[in-house]
Backbone as JSON, one array per atom type, in Angstrom:
{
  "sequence": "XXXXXXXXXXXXXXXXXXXXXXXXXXXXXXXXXXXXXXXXXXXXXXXXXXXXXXXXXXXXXXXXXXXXXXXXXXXXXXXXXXXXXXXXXXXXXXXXXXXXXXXXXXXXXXXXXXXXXXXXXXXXXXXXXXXXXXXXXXXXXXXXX",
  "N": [[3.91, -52.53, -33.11], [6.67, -50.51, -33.87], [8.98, -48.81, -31.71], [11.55, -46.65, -32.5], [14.42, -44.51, -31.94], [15.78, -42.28, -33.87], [18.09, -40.35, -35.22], [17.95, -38.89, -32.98], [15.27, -38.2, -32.87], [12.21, -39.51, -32.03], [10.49, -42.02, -33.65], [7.51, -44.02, -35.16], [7.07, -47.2, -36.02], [4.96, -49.61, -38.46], [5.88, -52.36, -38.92], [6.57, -55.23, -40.81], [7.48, -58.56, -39.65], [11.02, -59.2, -40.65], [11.65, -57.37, -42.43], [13.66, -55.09, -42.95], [15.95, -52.46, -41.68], [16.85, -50.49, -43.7], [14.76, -50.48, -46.0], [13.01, -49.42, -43.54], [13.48, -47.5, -42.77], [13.72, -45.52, -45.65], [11.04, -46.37, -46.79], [8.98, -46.23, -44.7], [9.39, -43.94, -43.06], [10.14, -41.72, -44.92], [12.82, -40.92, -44.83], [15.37, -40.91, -47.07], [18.08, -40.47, -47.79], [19.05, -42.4, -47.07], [20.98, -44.83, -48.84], [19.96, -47.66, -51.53], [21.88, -50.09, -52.86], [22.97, -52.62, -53.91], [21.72, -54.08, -51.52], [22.51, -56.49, -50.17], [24.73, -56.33, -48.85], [27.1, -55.51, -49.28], [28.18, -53.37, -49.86], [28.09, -50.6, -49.02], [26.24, -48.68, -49.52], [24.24, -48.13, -48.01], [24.88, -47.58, -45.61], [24.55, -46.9, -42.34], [24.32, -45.27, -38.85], [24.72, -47.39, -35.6], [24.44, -46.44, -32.77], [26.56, -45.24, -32.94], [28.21, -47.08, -34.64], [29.4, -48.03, -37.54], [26.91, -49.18, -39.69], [25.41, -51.93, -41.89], [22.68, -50.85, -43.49], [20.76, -52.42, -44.68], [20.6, -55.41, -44.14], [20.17, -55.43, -41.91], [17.85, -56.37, -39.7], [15.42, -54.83, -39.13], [13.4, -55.09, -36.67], [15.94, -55.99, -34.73], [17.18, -53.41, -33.89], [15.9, -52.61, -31.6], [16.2, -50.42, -28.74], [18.35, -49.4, -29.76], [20.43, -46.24, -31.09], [19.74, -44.54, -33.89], [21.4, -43.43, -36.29], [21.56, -41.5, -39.5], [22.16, -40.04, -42.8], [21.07, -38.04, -42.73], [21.15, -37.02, -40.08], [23.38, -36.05, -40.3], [23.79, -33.74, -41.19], [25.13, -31.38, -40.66], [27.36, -32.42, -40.21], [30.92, -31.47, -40.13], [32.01, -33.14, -42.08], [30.66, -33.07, -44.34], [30.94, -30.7, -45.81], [33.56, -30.81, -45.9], [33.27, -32.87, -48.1], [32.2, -31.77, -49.93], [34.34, -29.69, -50.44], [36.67, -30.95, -51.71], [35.49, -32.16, -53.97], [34.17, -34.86, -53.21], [33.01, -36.45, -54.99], [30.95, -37.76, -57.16], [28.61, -39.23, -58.96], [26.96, -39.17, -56.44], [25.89, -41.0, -55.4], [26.88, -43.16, -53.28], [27.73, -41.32, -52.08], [26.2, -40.75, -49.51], [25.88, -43.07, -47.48], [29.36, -42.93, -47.5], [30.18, -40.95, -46.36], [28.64, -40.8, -43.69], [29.98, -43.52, -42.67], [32.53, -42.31, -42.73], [32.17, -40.38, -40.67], [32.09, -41.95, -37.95], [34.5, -42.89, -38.18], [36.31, -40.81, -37.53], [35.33, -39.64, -35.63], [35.95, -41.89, -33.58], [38.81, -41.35, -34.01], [40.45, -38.38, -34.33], [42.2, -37.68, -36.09], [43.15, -39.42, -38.7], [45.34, -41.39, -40.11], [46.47, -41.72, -43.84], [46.51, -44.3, -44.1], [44.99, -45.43, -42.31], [42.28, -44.26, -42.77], [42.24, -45.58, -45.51], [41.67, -48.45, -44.7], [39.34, -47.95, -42.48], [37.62, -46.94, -44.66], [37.14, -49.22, -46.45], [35.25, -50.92, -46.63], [33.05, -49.47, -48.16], [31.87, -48.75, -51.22], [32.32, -47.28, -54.35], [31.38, -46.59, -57.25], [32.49, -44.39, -59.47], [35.1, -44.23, -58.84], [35.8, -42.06, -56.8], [37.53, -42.21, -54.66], [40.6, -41.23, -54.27], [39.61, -38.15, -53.52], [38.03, -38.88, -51.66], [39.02, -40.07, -49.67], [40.92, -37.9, -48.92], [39.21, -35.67, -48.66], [38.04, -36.7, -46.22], [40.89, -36.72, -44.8], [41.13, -34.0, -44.28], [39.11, -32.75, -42.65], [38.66, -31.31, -40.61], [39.66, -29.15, -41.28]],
  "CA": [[4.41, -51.2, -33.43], [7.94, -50.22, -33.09], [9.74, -47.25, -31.43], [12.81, -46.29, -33.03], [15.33, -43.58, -31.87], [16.53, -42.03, -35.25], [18.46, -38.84, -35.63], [17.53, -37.82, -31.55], [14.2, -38.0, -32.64], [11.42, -40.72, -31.68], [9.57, -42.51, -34.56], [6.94, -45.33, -34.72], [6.76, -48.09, -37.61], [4.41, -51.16, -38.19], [6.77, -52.89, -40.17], [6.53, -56.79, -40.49], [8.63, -59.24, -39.35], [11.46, -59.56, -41.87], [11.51, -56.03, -42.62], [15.05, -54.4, -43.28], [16.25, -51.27, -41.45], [16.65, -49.37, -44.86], [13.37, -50.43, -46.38], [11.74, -48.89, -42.98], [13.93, -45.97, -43.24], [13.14, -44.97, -46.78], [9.76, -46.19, -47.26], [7.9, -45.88, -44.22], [9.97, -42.85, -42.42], [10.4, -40.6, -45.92], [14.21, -41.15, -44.53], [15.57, -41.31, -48.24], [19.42, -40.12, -47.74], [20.15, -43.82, -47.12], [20.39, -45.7, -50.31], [20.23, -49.05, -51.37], [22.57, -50.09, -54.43], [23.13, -53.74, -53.49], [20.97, -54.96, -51.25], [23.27, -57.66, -50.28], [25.55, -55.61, -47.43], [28.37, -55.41, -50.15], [28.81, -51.81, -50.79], [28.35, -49.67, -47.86], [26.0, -47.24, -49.94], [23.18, -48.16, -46.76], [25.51, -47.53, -44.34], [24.29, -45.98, -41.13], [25.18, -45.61, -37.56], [23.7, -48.06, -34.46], [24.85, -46.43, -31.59], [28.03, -44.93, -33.55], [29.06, -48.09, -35.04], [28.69, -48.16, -39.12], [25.92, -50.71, -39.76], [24.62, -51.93, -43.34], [20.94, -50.84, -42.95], [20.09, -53.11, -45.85], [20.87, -56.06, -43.97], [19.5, -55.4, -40.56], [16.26, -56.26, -39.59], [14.41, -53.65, -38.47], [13.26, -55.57, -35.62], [16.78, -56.02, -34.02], [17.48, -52.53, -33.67], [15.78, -52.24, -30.1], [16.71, -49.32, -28.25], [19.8, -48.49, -30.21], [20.46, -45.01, -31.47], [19.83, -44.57, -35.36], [22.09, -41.96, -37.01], [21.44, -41.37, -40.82], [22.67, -38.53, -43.46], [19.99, -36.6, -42.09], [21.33, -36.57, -38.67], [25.01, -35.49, -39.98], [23.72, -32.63, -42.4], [25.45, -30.09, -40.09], [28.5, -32.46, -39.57], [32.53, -30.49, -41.12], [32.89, -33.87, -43.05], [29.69, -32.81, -45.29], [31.66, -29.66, -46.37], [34.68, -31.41, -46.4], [33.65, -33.63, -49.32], [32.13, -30.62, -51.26], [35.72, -28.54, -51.0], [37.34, -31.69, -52.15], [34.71, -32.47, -55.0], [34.68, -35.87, -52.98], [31.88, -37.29, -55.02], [30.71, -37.84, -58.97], [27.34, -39.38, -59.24], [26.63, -38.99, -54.95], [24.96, -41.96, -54.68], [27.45, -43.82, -52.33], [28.12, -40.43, -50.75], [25.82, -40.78, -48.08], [27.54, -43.99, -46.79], [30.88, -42.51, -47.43], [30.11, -39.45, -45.15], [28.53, -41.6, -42.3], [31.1, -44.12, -41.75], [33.7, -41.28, -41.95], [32.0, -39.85, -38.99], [32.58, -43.06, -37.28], [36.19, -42.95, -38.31], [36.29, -39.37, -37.11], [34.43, -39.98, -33.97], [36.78, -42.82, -32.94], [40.19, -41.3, -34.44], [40.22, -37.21, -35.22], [43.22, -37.04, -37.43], [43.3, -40.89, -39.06], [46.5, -41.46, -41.03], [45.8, -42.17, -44.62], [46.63, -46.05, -44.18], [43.38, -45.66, -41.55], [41.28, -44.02, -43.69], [41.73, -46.28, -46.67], [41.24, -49.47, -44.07], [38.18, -47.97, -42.04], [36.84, -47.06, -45.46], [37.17, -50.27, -47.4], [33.56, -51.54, -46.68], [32.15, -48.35, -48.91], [32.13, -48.75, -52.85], [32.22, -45.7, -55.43], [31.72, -46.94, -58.63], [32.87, -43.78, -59.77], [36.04, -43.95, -58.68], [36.44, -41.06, -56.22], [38.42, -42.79, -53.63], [41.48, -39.99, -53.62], [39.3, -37.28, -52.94], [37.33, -39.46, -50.53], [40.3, -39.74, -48.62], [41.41, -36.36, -49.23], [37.97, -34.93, -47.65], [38.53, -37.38, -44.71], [41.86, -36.1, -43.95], [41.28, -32.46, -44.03], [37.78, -32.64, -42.57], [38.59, -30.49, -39.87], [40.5, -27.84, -41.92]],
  "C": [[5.82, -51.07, -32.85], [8.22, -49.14, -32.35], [10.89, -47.37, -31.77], [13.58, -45.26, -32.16], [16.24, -43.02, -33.26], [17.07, -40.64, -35.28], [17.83, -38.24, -34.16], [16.32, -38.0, -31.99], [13.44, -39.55, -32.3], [10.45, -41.17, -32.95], [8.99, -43.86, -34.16], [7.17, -45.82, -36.31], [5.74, -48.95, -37.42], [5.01, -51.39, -39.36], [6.85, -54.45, -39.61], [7.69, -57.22, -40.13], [9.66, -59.71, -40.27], [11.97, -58.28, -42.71], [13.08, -55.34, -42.65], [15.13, -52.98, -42.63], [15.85, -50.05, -42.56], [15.34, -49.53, -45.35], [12.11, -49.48, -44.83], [11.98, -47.19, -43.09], [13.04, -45.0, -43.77], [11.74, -45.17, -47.18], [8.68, -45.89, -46.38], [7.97, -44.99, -43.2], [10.32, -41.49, -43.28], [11.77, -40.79, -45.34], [14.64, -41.34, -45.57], [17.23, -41.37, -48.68], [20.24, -41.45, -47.65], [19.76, -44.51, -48.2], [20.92, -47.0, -50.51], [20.43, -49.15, -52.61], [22.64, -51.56, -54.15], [21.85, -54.79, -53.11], [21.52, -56.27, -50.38], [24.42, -57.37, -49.07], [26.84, -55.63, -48.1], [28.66, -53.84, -50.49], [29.06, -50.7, -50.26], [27.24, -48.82, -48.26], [24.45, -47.05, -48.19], [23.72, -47.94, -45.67], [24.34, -46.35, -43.36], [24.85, -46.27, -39.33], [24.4, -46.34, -36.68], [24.73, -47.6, -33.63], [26.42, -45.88, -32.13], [28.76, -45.64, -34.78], [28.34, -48.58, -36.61], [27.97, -49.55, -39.13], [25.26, -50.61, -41.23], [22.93, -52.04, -43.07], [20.3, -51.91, -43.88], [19.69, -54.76, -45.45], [20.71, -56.76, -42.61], [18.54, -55.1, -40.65], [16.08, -55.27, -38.64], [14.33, -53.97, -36.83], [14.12, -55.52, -34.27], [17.45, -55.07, -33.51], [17.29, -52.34, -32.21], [15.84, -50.7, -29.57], [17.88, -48.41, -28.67], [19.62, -47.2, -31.1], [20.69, -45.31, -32.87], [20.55, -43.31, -36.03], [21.78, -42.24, -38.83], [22.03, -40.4, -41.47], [21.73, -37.86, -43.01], [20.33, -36.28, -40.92], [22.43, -36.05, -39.19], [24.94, -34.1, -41.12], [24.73, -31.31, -41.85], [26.88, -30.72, -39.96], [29.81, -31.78, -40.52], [32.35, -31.58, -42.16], [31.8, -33.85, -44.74], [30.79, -31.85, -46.27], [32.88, -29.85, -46.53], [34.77, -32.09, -47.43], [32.98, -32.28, -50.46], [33.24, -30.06, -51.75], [36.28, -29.75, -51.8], [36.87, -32.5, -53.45], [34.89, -34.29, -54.81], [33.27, -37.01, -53.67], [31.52, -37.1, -56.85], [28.66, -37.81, -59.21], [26.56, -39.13, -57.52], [25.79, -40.21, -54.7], [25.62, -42.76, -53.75], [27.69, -42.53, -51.57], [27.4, -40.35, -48.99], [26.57, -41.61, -47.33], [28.16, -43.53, -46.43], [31.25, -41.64, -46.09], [29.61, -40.71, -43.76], [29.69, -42.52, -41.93], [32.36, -43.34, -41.78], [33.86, -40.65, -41.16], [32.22, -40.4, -38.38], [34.08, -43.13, -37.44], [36.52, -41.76, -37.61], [36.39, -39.31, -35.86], [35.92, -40.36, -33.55], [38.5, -41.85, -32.39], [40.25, -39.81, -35.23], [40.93, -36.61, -36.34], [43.94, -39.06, -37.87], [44.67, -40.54, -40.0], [45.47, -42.2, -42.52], [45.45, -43.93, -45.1], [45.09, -46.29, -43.31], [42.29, -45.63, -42.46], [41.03, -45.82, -44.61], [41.32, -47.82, -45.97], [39.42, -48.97, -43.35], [37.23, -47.78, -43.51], [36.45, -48.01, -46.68], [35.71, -50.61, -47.47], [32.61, -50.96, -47.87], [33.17, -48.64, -50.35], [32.02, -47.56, -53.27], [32.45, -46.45, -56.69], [32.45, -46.08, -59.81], [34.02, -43.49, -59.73], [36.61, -43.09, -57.64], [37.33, -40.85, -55.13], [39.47, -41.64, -53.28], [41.01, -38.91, -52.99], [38.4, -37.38, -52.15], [37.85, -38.8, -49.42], [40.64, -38.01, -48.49], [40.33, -35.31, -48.33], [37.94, -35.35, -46.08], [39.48, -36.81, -44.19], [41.72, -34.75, -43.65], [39.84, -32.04, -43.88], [37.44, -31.49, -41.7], [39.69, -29.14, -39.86], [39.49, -26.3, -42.03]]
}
């Protein structure tokens, strides 16, 4: 049995050996906000935080997590950069938005007013098939407007 730390709260899993972060997430935590488009740690849309630090949940075993702190879109529902991508219509189909929003908290965190050369470097990892990249950025910079 595991113990997790997810979102401040304490969860258990029995999740086998081999077992993927996001698969314990979403299937055996109802945790659903992190999504898996890939599979493959190419896209960012699984992003989440270990301990702050954007991590492709898709791609980390479950197992190796340990003691480290799990942040998800469910932990940042309250954070400005949520309402920062709504004013900025920073999103089309929303399925990479979760991602997008978590490792911009990590960019945030780190760096509270990133230049846009930051942005578009800390956010390279994260795909949008949609295109919405300007008003990504655009929500990033004026997150705390």
């Amino acid at each position: 049995m595991l113990r997790l730390t997810i979102n401040g709260g304490e969860y258990t899993a029995d999740a086998p050996v081999g077992q993927t972060l996001a698969e314990v997430l979403r299937l055996d935590l109802g945790l659903t906000g992190t999504k898996v488009a890939c599979g493959e740690g190419h896209c960012g849309a699984c992003t989440v935080l270990l301990d702050g630090v954007p991590t492709l949940s898709c791609i980390t075993l479950v197992h190796t997590v340990g003691e480290r702190e799990v942040t998800t879109i469910e932990g940042l529902r309250d954070h400005p950069l949520v309402d920062a991508f709504v004013r900025a219509d920073a999103l089309q189909c929303g399925f990479c938005t979760p991602g997008q929003i978590v490792s911009a908290a990590a960019l945030v965190e780190a760096e509270p007013e990133p230049t846009p050369e930051r942005v578009q470097h800390a956010m390279s990892g994260n795909l949008c098939r949609c295109g919405a990249y300007p008003r990504i950025e655009e929500a990033i910079l004026s997150w705390h407007d």
